[in-house]
C-alpha positions as CSV (number, residue, x, y, z in Angstrom):
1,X,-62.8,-35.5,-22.1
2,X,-60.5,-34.3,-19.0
3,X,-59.5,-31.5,-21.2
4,X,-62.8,-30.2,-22.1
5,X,-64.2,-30.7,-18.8
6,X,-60.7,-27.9,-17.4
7,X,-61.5,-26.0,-20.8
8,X,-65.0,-25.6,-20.0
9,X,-64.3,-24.9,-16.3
10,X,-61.4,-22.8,-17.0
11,X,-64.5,-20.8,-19.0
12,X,-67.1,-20.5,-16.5
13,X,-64.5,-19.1,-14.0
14,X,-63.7,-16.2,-16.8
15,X,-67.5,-15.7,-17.5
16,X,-68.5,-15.5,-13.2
17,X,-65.3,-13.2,-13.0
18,X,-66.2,-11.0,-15.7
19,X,-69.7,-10.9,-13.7
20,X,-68.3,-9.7,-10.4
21,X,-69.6,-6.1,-9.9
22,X,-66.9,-3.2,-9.2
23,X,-66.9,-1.6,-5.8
24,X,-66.8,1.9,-4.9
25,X,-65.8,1.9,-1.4
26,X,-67.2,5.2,0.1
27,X,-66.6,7.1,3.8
28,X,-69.3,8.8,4.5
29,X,-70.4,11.5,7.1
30,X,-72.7,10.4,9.3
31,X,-75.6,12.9,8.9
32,X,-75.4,11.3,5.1
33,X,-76.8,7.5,7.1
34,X,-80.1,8.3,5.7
35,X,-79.8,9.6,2.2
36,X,-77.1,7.6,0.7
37,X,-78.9,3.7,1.0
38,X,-81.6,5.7,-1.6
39,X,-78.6,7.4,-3.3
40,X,-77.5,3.9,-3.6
41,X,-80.2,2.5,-4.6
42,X,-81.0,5.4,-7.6
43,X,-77.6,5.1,-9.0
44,X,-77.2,0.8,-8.7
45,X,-80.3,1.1,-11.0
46,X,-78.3,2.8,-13.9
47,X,-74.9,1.0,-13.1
48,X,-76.0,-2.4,-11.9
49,X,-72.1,-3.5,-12.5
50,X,-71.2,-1.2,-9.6
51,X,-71.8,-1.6,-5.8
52,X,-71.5,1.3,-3.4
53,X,-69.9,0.1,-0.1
54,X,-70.6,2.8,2.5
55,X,-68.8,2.9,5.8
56,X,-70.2,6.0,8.1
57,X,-68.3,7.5,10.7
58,X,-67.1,11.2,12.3
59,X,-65.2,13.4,8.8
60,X,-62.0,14.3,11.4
61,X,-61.5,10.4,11.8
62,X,-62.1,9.6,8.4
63,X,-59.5,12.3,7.3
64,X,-56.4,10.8,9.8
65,X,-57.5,6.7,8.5
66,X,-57.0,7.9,5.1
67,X,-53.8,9.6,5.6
68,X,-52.8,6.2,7.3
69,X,-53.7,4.3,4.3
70,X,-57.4,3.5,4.9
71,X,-58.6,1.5,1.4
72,X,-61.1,4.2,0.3
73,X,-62.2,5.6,-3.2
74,X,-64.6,8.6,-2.3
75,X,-64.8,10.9,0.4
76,X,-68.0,12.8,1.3
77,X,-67.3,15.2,4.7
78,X,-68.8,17.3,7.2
79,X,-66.6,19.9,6.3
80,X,-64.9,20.7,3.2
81,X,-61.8,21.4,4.4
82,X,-61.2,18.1,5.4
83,X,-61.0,17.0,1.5
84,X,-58.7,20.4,0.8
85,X,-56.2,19.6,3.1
86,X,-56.0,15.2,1.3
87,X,-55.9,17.9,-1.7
88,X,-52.9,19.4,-0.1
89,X,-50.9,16.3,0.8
90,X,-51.8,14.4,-2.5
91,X,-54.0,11.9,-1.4
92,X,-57.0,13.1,-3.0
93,X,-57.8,14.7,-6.6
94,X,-58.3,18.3,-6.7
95,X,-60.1,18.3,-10.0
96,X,-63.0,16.0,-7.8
97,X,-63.4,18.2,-5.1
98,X,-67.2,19.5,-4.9
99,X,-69.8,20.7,-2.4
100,X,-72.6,18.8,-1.8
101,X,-74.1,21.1,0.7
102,X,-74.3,23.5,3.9
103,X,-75.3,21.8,6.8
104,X,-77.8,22.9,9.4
105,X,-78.2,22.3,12.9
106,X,-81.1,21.8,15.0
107,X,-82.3,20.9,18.6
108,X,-84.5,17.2,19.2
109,X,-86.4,15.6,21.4
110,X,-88.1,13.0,21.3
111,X,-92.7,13.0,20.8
112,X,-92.8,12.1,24.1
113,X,-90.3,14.6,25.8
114,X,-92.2,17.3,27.8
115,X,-89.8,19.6,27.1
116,X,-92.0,22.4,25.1
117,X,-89.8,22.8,22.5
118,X,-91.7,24.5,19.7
119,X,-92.7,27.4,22.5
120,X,-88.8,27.8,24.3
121,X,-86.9,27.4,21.0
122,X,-83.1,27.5,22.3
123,X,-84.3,28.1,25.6
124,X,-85.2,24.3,25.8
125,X,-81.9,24.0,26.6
126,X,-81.9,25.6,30.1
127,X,-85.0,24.0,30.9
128,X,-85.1,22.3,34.4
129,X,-85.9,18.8,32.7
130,X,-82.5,18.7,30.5
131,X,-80.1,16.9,32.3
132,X,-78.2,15.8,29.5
133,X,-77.5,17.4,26.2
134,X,-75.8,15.8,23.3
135,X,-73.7,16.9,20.8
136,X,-71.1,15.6,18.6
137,X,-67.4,15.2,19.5
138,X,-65.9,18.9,18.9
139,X,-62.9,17.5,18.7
140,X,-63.2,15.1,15.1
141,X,-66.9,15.4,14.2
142,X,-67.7,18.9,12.2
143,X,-70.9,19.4,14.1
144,X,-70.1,18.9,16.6
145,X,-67.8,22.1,16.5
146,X,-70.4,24.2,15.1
147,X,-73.0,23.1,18.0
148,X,-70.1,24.3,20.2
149,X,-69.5,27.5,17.9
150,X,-73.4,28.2,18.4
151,X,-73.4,27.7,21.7
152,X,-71.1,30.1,23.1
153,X,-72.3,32.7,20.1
154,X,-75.9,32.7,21.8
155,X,-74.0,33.1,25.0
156,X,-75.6,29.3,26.7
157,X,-72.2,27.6,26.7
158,X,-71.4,28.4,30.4
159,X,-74.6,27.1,31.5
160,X,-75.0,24.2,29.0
161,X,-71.3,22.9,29.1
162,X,-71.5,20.9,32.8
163,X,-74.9,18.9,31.1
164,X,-72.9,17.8,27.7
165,X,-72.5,14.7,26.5
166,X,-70.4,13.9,23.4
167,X,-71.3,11.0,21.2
168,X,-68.5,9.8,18.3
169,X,-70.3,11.3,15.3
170,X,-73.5,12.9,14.7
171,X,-75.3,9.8,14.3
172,X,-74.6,8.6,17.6
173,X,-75.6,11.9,19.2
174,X,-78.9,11.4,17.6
175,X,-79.1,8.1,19.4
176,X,-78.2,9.4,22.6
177,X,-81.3,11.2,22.5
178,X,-83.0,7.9,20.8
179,X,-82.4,6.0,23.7
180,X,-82.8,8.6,27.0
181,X,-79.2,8.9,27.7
182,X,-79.5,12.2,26.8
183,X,-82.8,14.8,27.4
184,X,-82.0,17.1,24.1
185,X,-79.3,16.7,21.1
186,X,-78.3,19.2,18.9
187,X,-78.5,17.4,15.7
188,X,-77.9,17.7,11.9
189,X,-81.1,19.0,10.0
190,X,-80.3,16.2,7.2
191,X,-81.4,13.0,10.4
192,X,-84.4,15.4,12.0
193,X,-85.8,15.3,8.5
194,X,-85.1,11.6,8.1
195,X,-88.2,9.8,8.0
196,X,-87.8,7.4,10.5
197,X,-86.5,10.9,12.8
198,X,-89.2,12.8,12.1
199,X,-91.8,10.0,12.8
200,X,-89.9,9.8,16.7
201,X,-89.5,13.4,17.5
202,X,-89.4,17.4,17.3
203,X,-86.7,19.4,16.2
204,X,-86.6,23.5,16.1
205,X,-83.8,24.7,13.5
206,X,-80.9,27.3,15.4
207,X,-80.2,30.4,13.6
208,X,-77.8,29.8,10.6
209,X,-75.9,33.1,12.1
210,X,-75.4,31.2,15.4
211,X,-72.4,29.3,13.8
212,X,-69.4,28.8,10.9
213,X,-71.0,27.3,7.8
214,X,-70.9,24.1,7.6
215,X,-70.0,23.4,4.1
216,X,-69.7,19.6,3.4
217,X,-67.8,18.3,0.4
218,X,-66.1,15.7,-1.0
219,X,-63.4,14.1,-3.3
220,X,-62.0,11.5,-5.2
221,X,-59.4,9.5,-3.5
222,X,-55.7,9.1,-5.3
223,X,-55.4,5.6,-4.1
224,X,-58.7,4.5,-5.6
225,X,-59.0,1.0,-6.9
226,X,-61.6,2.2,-9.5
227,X,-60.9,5.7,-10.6
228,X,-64.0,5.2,-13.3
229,X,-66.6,4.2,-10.7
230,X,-65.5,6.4,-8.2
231,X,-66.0,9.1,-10.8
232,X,-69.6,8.0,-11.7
233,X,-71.2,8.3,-8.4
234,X,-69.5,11.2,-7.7
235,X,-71.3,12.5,-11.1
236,X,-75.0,10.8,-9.6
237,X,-74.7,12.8,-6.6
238,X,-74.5,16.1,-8.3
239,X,-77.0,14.7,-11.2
240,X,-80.8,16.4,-10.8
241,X,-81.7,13.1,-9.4
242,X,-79.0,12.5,-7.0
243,X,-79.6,16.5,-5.6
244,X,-83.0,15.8,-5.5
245,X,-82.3,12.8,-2.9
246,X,-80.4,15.0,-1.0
247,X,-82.5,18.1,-0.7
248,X,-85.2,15.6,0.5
249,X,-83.3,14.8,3.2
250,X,-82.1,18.5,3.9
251,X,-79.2,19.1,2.1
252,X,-79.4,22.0,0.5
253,X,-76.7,23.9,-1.4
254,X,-77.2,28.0,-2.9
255,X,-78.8,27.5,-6.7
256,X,-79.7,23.9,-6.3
């Protein structure tokens, strides 16, 4: 009876094991906070035997934890050359690379801000009632360079510069302006067109001319635990239904 009692326990630990999902663990740009928990969701429902961890953060400080050995599978960055250069030093696939869109910036305030945003356009910057305007770290987070780029190409950097404040990523910067630590952000396009955004505030889009294009890609890790999973949500994000997530949320590529 001992025997068969270890037998059959021996068993059910096999069966729950052979129940445990797979995990793709996933570093995500921060503009993407929105549309990957309904990416997620989508592609769960057709492989219900793998889970998506997501961990968001700023591209330029997901790119140095990787090279130091962070445990990811898939990379999805604020700038494509952040995958390119893993590429380069062999930590990522170069057959996974792919572009999963351009990236637009735009200016937000909140409802309630009296800044008239919809009738100054970029001149809301230099209005007397900014004190504060956020933007993304230049110095790790992909927009935040290209805010940067566009403002010293429409010739406001000098003036704007002694009023900026820098949150980690893009996400952060958007809840600078949130929360009233800062009077304006300069934002991604993909969170002003979030729902729960676009319910709080305004946003006016900046000239794509006004800055480098911010092409956002990603790739398949060389260290990844599950090379197969990783793969298949790489696959739903470029599927008609995982694009169609995206664009809803702003991310738009040429011919999608």
């Amino acid at each position: 009876m001992t025997r068969l009692r270890s037998a059959f326990a021996l068993l059910l630990a096999l069966g729950l094991g052979a129940a445990t999902p797979r995990t793709v663990s996933v570093a995500a740009a921060a503009d993407l906070q929105f549309a990957l928990p309904e990416l997620k969701a989508s592609f769960t429902k057709v492989h219900p035997d793998i889970d998506v961890a997501v961990t968001y953060g700023s591209s330029g400080n997901f790119y140095a934890q990787i090279v130091n050995g962070a445990p990811f599978d898939l990379f999805l960055s604020a700038d494509q050359a952040f995958p390119q250069k893993l590429v380069t030093a062999g930590l990522a696939d170069g057959t996974s690379t792919f572009l999963y869109s351009r990236g637009r910036l735009v200016l937000w305030v909140p409802k309630g801000s009296p800044i008239a945003l919809e009738r100054l356009g970029l001149k809301a910057l230099l209005d007397p009632a900014v004190k504060k305007v956020a933007i993304a770290n230049p110095r790790h987070a992909p927009y935040g360079r290209a805010a940067e780029a566009a403002l010293a190409k429409l010739g406001l950097l000098d003036a704007v510069k002694p009023r900026l404040v820098y949150g980690e990523n893009i996400a952060q910067t958007a809840q600078f302006v949130q929360t009233g630590a800062a009077d304006i952000g300069i934002l991604a396009l993909s969170l002003a067109k979030a729902p729960a955004m676009a319910a709080l505030g305004r946003s006016f889009e900046l000239p794509l001319d006004a800055y480098p294009p911010l092409e956002q890609g990603g790739a398949v890790l060389t260290r990844t635990r599950d090379r197969e999973a990783a793969w298949a949500f790489r696959a739903f994000l470029q599927s008609p239904e995982g694009v169609a997530i995206l664009k809803r949320y702003g991310f738009l590529v040429d011919g999608q």
